[in-house]
C-alpha positions as CSV (number, residue, x, y, z in Angstrom):
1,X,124.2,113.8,63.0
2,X,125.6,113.8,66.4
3,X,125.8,111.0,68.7
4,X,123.7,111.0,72.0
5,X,125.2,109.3,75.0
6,X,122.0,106.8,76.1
7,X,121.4,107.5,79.8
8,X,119.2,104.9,81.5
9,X,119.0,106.4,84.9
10,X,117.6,109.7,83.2
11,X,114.1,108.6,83.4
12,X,114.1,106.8,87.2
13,X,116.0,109.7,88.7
14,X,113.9,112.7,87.1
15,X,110.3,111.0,87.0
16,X,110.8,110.1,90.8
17,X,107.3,108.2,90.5
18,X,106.3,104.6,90.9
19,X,103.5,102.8,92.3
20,X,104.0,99.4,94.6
21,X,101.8,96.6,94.5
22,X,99.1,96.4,97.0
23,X,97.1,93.6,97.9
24,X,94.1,94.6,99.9
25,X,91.5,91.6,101.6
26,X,89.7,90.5,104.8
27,X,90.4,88.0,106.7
28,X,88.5,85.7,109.2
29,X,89.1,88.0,112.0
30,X,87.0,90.7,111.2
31,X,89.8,92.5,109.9
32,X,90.5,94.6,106.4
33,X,94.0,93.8,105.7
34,X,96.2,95.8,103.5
35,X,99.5,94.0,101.7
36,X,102.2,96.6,100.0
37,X,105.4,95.4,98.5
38,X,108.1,98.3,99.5
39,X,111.5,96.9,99.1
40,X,114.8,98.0,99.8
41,X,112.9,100.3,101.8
42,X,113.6,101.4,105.5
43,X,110.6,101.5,107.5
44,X,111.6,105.6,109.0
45,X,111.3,106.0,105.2
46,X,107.5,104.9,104.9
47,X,104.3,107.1,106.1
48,X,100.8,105.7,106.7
49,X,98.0,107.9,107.4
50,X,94.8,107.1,107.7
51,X,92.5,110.4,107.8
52,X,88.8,110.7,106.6
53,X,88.2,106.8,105.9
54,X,91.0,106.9,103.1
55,X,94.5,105.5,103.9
56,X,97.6,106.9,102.3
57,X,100.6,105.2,102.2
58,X,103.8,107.6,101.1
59,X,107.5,107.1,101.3
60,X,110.4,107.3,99.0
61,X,112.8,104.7,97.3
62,X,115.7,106.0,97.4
63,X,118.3,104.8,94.6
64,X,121.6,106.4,95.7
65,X,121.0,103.9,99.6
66,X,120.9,100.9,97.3
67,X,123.9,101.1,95.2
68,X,126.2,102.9,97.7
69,X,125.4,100.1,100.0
70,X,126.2,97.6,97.4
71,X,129.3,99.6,96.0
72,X,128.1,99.9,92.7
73,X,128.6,102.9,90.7
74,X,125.9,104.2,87.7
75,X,128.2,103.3,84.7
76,X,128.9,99.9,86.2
77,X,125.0,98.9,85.9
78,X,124.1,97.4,82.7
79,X,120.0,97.0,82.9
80,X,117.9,99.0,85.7
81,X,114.4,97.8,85.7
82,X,113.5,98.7,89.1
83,X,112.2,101.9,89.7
84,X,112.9,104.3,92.5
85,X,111.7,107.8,93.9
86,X,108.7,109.1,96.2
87,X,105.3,107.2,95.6
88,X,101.3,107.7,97.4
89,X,99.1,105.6,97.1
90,X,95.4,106.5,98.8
91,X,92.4,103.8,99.4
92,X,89.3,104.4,100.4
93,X,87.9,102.3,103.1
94,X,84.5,101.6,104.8
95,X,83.4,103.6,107.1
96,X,83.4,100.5,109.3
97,X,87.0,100.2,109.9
98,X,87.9,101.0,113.9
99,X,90.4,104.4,112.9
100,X,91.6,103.7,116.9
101,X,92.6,99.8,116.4
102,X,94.7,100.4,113.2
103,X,98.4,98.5,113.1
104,X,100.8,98.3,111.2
105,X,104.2,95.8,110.6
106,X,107.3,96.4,107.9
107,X,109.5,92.9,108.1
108,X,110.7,91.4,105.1
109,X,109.7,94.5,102.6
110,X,106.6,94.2,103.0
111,X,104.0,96.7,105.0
112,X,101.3,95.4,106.5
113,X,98.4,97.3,107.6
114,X,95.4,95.2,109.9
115,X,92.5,97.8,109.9
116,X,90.0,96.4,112.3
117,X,86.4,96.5,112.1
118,X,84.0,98.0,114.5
119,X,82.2,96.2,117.1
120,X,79.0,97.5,115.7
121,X,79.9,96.2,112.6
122,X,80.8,92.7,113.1
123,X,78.3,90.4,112.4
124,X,76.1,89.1,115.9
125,X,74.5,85.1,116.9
């Protein structure tokens, strides 16, 4: 029987998937609002695209940033739970949202993306 050296970054660095959590809700402004928790992430490192009602959210995690900016090396790490790698995630919205309005804000790891509705769609008095 030979004896396997256990290698936890196998896994993380070959899979290269994961999927961040994304809170999506309107708010009283007449506004769809999209939440996504990207952290340790650099906003030139994030792509939002918003093409045929559906909006796609892409970017990569990139694990060698995080531990060369922290100076730790891989055999100095004794539990990695966090994963790391490229991830796209696609929604499809109504066709009410204003494609022309659309915003977007990256402060504190977290991407924000205020989709507006159209005027037509807003609700009259």
């Amino acid at each position: 029987m030979s004896i396997v050296r256990f290698d936890p970054f196998a896994d993380l660095l070959t899979n290269g998937r994961w999927v961040p959590a994304v809170d999506i809700f309107e708010n009283g402004k007449q506004e769809l609002v999209l939440k996504a928790e990207l952290p340790d992430m650099k906003r030139e490192d994030i792509q939002v695209v918003f093409e045929n009602n559906t909006l796609t959210l892409k970017g990569e995690r990139k694990f060698e940033n995080t531990a060369l900016e922290n100076a730790v090396k891989q055999e100095q790490f004794h539990r990695l739970e966090r994963a790391y790698g490229t991830f796209s995630r696609s929604f499809s919205l109504p066709s009410t949202v204003d494609a022309s309005k659309i915003a977007a804000e990256y402060k504190n790891g977290v991407l924000t993306v205020t989709l507006p509705f159209r005027e037509e769609a807003k609700p009259r008095t």
